[in-house]
N, C-alpha and C positions, 0 to 999 in steps of 0.2 A: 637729839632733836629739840628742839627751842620755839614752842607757839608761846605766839605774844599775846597775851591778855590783854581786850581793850575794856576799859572804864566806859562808863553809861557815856561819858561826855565823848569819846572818843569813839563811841559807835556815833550819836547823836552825828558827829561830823561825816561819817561814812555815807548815813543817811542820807544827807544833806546832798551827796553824789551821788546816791540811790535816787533820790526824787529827783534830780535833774535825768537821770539816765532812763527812771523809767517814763518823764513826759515823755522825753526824744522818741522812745519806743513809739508812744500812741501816735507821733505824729508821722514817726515813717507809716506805722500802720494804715493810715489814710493815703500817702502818695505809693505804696509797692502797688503795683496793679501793671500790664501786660503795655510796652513802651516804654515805657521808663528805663533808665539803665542804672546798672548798680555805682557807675561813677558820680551820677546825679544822686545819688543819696547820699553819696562819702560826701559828697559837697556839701547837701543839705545839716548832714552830722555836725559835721567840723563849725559850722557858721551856726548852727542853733547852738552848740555848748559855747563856744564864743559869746553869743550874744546873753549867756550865762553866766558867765565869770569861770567857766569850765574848759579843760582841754582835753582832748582825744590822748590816753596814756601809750597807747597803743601806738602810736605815728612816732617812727624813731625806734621805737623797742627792737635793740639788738638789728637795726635796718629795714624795720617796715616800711615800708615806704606813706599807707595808707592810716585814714582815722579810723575807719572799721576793717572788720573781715567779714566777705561779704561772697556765700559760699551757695552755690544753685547746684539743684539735684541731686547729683553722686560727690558733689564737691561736702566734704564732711564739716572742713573746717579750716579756718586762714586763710578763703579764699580772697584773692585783691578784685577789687572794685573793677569793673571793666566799661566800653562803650558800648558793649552788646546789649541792646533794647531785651528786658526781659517778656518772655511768650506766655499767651495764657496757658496755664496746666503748671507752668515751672512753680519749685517750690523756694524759698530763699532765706537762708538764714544772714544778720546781722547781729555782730556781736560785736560790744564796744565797752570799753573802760575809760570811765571819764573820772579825769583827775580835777578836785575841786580843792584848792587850798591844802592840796598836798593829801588827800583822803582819798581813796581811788573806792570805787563801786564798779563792778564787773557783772554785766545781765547779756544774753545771747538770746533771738527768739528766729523760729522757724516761721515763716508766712508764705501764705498761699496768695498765689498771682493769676489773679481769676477763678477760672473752674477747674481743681482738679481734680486727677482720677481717684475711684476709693479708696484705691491703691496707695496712692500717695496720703488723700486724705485720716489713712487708719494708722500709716507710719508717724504724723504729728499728733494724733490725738494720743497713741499709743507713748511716746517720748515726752511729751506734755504730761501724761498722766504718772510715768517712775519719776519725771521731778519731785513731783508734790507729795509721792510717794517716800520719797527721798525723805522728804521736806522732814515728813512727821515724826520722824524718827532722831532729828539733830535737838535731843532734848540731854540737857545733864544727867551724867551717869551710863548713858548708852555708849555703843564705840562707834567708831568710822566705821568697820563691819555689818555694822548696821543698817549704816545708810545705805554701801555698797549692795547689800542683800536682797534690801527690798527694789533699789531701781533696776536691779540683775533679775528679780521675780518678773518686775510687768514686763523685761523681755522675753525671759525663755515661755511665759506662760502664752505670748503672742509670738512667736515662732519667730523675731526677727532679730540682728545681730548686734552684739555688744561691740564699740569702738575700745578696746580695753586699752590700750597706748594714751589716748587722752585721758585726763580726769581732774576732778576741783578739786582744789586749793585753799589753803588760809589766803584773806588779803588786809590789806591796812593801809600802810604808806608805803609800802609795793604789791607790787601786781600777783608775784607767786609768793608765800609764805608757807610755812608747815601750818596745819599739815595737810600733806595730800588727800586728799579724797575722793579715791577710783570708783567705779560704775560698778562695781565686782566686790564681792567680798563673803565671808562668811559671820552671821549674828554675831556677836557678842564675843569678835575679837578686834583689835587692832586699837589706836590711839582711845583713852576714853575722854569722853567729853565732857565737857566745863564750862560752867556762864564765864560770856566774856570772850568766846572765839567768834571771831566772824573768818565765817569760809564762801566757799562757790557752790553750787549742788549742780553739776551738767550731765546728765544725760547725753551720749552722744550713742544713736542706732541706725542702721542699715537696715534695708528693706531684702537683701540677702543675710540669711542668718548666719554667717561667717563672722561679719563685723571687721574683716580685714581688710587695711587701707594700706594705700600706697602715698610716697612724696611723691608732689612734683618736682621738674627740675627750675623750679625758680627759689628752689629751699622753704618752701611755706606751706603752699596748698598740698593739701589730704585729700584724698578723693575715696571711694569704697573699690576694692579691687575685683569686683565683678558689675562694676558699673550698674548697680542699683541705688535708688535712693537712698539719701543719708540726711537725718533731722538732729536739729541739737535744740534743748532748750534750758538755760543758764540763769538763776536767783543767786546773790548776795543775802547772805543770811548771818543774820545775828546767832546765837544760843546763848538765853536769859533763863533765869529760874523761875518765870515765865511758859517758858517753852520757845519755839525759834518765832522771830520774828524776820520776816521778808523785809528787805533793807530798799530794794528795785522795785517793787509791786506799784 
């Protein structure tokens, strides 16, 4: 297995596609609300990195069609953009990899469309919260095991389900790099870590604790296979001698 070490100057550039990706965030943040359709946002995506000097990496990859994935309710992940007006209560995730100068930055967030149930409201705070959990633990010397452990705690100790088929990744000047890094694991085994990796940290949970998902048949969308909610939430992280620094924030 082969992770690329990036130099301070070559995170610096990653950055640079972090701070594009994560205004874009704050700015869907202000238009997702009940009406809107998730086609209007891929539009809005694609023409704000444009008017960036950025481009959706994701549009083209292996035949996406779209600039995001853009994934409601039980849809888990890779969902396509549609013209279905989203409803208040629904939940929505976007997740976009924007390529700047050949430096790709990869963040995913879960948003709520209106008022939603507690239900729903406890599955993103709960997915939000093994992120960051995640987070603390991408320091030098610890392993992937690590990370996978603790974002694998705030589910089983909240009863809700682990998507184990997906999970982050190295990225740099592509989208997937070593090394992987699943949602699962046990402390203080698997790859150890090193200043100079920049990976993903996603969370992805179901609101059934099964965590088992199904394809669609258009080869992309995931959905939860007992049609419960499903939340994702996705940083770009450096690991400095430092400790991790958030690349998307």
């Amino acid at each position: 297995m082969k992770i690329k070490l990036k130099t301070k100057e070559e995170i610096a550039k990653i950055g640079v596609a972090g701070s594009i990706l994560a205004a874009c965030h704050k700015e869907l943040a202000k238009r997702i609300k009940p009406g809107v359709t998730t086609m209007e946002l891929d539009s809005f995506v694609e023409e704000f990195l444009k008017q960036h000097g950025a481009t959706p990496e994701q549009k083209g990859y292996r035949g996406f069609p779209y600039a995001t994935c853009a994934s409601v309710n039980e849809v888990v992940c890779h969902g396509f953009p549609k013209n279905e007006p989203l409803k208040d209560g629904d939940i929505v995730t976007i997740d976009i990899v924007v390529n700047k100068d050949g430096w790709l930055a990869d963040s995913g967030w879960s948003y709520r469309v209106g008022k939603v149930s507690a239900e729903a409201d406890s599955l993103l705070k709960i997915t939000e919260q093994a992120l960051y959990e995640g987070i603390k633990q991408a320091v030098p010397g610890n392993r992937i095991g690590d990370i996978g452990a603790a974002v694998f705690n705030v589910a089983k100790q909240a009863g809700v389900g682990v998507v184990r088929s997906l999970i982050g990744h190295g990225i740099g000047q592509s989208m997937h790099e070593q090394p992987d890094v699943p949602n699962f694991g046990r402390a203080g085994t698997g790859v150890k870590l090193k200043a100079g990796m920049v990976i993903t940290i996603e969370p992805i949970f179901t609101r059934g604790d099964t965590g088992a998902v199904h394809w669609g048949s258009d080869g992309w969308t995931i959905s939860s296979a007992d049609g419960s909610l499903g939340a994702h939430y996705e940083h770009t992280l450096a690991i400095t001698e430092d400790g991790p620094v958030i690349l998307t924030n």
